[in-house]
C-alpha positions, 0 to 999 in steps of 0.5 A, spaced: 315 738 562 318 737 555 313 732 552 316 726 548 316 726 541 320 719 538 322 713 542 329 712 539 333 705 539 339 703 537 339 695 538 346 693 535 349 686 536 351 686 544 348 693 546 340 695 547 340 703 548 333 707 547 333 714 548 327 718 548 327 725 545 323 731 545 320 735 540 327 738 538 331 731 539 334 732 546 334 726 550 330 726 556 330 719 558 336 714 556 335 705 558 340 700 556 342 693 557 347 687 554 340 685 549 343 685 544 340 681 538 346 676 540 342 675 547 335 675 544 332 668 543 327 667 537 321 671 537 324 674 543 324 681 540 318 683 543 319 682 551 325 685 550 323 691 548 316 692 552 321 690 558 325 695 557 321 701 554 314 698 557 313 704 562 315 709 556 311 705 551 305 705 556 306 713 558 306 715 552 301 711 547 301 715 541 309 716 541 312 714 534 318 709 534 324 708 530 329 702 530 336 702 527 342 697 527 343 691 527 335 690 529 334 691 522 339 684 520 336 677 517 338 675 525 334 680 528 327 682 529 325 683 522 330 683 515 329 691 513 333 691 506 339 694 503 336 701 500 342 701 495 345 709 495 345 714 493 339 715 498 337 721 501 334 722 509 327 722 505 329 715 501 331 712 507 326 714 511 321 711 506 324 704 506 324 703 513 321 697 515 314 695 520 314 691 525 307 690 530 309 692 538 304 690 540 296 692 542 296 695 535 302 699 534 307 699 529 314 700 530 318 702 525 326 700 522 331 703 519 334 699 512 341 698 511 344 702 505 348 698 500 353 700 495 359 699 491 365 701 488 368 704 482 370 697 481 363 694 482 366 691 489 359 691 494 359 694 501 354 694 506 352 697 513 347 697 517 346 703 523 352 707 521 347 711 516 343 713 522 349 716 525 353 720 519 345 722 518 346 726 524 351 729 523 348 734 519 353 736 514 352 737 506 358 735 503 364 730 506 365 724 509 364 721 516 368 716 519 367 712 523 373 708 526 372 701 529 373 693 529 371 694 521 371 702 520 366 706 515 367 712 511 361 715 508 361 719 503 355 726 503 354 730 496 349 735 498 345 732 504 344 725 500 349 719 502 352 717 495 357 712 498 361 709 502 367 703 504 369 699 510 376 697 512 376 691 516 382 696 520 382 693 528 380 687 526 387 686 523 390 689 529 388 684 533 389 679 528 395 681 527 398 682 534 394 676 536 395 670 531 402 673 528 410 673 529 409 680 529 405 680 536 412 676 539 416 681 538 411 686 542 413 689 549 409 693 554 409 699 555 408 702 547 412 707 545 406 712 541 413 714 537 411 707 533 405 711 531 408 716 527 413 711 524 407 706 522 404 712 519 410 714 514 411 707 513 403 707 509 406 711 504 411 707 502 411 702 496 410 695 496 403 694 499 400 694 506 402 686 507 410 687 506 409 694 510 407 690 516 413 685 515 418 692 516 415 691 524 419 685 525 426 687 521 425 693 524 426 690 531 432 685 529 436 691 525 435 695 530 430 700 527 426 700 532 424 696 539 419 692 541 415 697 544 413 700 538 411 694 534 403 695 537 404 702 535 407 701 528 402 696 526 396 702 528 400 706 525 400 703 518 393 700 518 390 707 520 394 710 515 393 705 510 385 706 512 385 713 510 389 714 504 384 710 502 378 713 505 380 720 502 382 718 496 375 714 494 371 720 496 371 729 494 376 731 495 373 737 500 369 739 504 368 736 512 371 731 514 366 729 521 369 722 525 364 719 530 368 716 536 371 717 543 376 714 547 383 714 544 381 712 538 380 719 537 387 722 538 389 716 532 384 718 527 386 726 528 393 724 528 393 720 522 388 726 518 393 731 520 399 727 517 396 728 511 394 734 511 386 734 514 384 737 519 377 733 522 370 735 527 370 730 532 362 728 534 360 723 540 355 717 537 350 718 541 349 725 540 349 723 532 346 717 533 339 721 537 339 726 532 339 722 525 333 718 528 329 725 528 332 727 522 329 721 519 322 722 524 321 729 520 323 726 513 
């Protein structure tokens, strides 16, 4: 039998998932459960944990543990600060927080990162570090797409910056609470993609662009079916237009995600001609925690 070698946690918001890895970072065993922060009374952190990986805990007495996410927020079980970037694997491993797990051993968490722009603009993320560490790469940028999306930046193995675009939360803003959303009819019509993605690289900013989806619809330019897709098209266009042109111009471009939003993403690099590796969260999230053990 394989023996363990880290206790690997990824505490977020509305999720709990732990993972324990062998020596070589492959998982073993896997829990998880809705213990996100969120749903965790104060002081409650410790039961959590010993309820969920107490047979782990207890098999396994001398095993390390990390923690990484949101775990590590004012609103978790301890505020593990922003380690300002450029950061290296061994910087940020340095800076992670300890918390008492109970009969004598610690726990350690993974600090956010912080950075800002040329502008002096401040950004912030929390958990995201861990997965772009295990991604492995060198040299390029990481994207992670979500409610809001983070691309991070690498330079020879250290994580010299990175930005967030509040991408989904617009799209379902603006379906949800704008006259854009009226004009939405079901089943979408991918073809609005393309042309949300086209209409990114217009003039006049990312605000009168998104009006184009409810004059294209009364002129005739395009239907109803469409506006979801276009306004994906031209958030996700934006977003990357953005993302490229804050970071190197080279080297790899690794996007961490499943489901449909994959297909979005590498449809939107290949319109600007870039092509990307797709990663699975788990995989990188497993792997940046080991890379963090051995720093």
């Amino acid at each position: 039998m394989t023996t363990p070698a880290l206790l690997a946690i990824d505490w977020g918001t509305t999720r709990f998932r732990a993972y324990l890895l062998d020596r070589a970072g492959a998982v073993l065993e896997r829990v998880s459960s809705d213990d996100g922060i969120m749903a965790v009374k104060p002081g409650g952190f410790p039961a959590v944990l010993a309820i969920r990986c107490g047979m782990w805990l207890a098999r396994h007495p001398d095993i390390p543990v990390i923690m990484a996410g949101m775990v590590g927020s004012r609103n978790g079980w301890i505020e593990a600060p922003y380690r300002a970037c450029p950061a290296t694997a061994s910087e940020i491993a340095g800076a992670m927080a300890e918390v008492d797990i109970g009969n004598g051993r610690k726990a350690r968490i993974v600090p956010g990162l912080s950075t800002r722009d040329a502008a002096g603009a401040p950004d912030v993320m929390r958990g995201e570090e861990t997965l772009a560490l295990g991604t492995g790469i060198e040299n390029g940028t990481v994207i992670l797409p979500g409610t809001h999306s983070k691309w991070v930046h690498i330079e020879s193995g250290k994580i010299k910056s990175f930005a967030t675009f509040m991408t989904g939360e617009f799209y379902a803003t603006l379906l949800s609470q704008t006259i854009l959303g009226k004009l939405r009819e079901e089943p979408d019509d991918a073809a609005g993609f393309t042309k949300g993605l086209e209409a990114a690289k217009r003039p006049g900013g990312l605000t009168h662009q998104a009006f184009a989806a409810r004059t294209s619809v009364l002129l005739g330019d395009m239907s109803g079916h469409e506006v979801a897709p276009f306004l994906s098209g031209l958030l996700i266009g934006s977003e990357v237009d953005a993302g490229l042109a804050m970071g190197q111009s080279g080297g790899d471009i690794v996007v961490i995600a499943e489901g449909i939003i994959v297909d979005s993403y590498t449809k939107a690099l290949a319109a600007r001609g870039r092509v990307c590796r797709l990663m699975a969260t788990e995989e990188c999230f497993t792997a940046g925690l080991a890379r963090l053990l051995k720093a």
